[in-house]
C-alpha positions in Angstrom: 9.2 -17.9 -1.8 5.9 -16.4 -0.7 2.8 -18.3 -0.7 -0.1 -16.7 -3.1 -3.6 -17.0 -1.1 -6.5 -17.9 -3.9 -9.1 -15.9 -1.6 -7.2 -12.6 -2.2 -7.6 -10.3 -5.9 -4.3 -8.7 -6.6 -3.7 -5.7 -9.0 -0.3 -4.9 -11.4 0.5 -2.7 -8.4 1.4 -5.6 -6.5 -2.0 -4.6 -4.1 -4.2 -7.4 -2.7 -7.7 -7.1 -1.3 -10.2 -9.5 0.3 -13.8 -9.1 1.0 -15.7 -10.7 4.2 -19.3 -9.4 4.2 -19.3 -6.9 3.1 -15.9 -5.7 4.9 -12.7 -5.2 2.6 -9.3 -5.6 3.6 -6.3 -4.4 1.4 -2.8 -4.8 1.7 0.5 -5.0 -0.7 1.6 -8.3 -1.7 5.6 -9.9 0.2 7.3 -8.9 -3.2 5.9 -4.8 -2.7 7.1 -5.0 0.9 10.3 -6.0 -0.1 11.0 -3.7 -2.9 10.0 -0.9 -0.7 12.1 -1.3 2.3 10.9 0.4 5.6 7.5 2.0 5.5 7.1 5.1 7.1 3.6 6.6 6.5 0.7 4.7 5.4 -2.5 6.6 4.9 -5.8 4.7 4.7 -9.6 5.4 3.9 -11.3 6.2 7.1 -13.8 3.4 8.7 -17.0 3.3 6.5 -15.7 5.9 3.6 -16.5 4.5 0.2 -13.8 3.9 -2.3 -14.3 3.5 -5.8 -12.3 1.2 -8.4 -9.6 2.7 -10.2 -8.9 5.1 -8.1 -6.5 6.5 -5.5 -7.6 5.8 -2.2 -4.6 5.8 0.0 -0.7 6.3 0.0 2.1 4.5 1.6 5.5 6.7 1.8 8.5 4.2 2.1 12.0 5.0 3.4 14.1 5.9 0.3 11.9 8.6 -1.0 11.4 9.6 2.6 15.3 10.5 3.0 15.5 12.0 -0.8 12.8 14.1 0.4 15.0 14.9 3.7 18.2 15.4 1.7 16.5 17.7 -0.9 15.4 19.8 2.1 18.5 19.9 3.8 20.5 21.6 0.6 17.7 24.7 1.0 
């Protein structure tokens, strides 16, 4: 079982973020990295872009879609 920090906020989405000065850090909580498998693309804001609550502000493509994607491509 997975310990659950008390210094990090956590959405529905299974997404965590913590805030140091003014400098934010987010990640996806043990059970997300689990039910996605093997990550292979993860886009991110870039250093010093602002981000605004609620909405989209990066992307993380995980293996199973990845190879659905590849399958659906190969039948073309």
């Amino acid at each position: 079982m997975s310990s659950i920090p008390n210094e990090l906020s956590y959405t529905k989405e299974h997404e965590w973020v913590s805030a140091d000065n003014m400098v934010y850090t987010m990640g996806i909580t043990d059970y997300a990295q689990a039910a996605l498998g093997d990550i292979v693309y993860v886009q991110l804001p870039k250093v010093g872009e602002k981000v605004v609550a609620e909405k989209v502000c990066g992307e993380v493509d995980q293996q199973k879609a990845f190879q659905k994607f590849l399958h659906r491509f190969q039948e073309l």
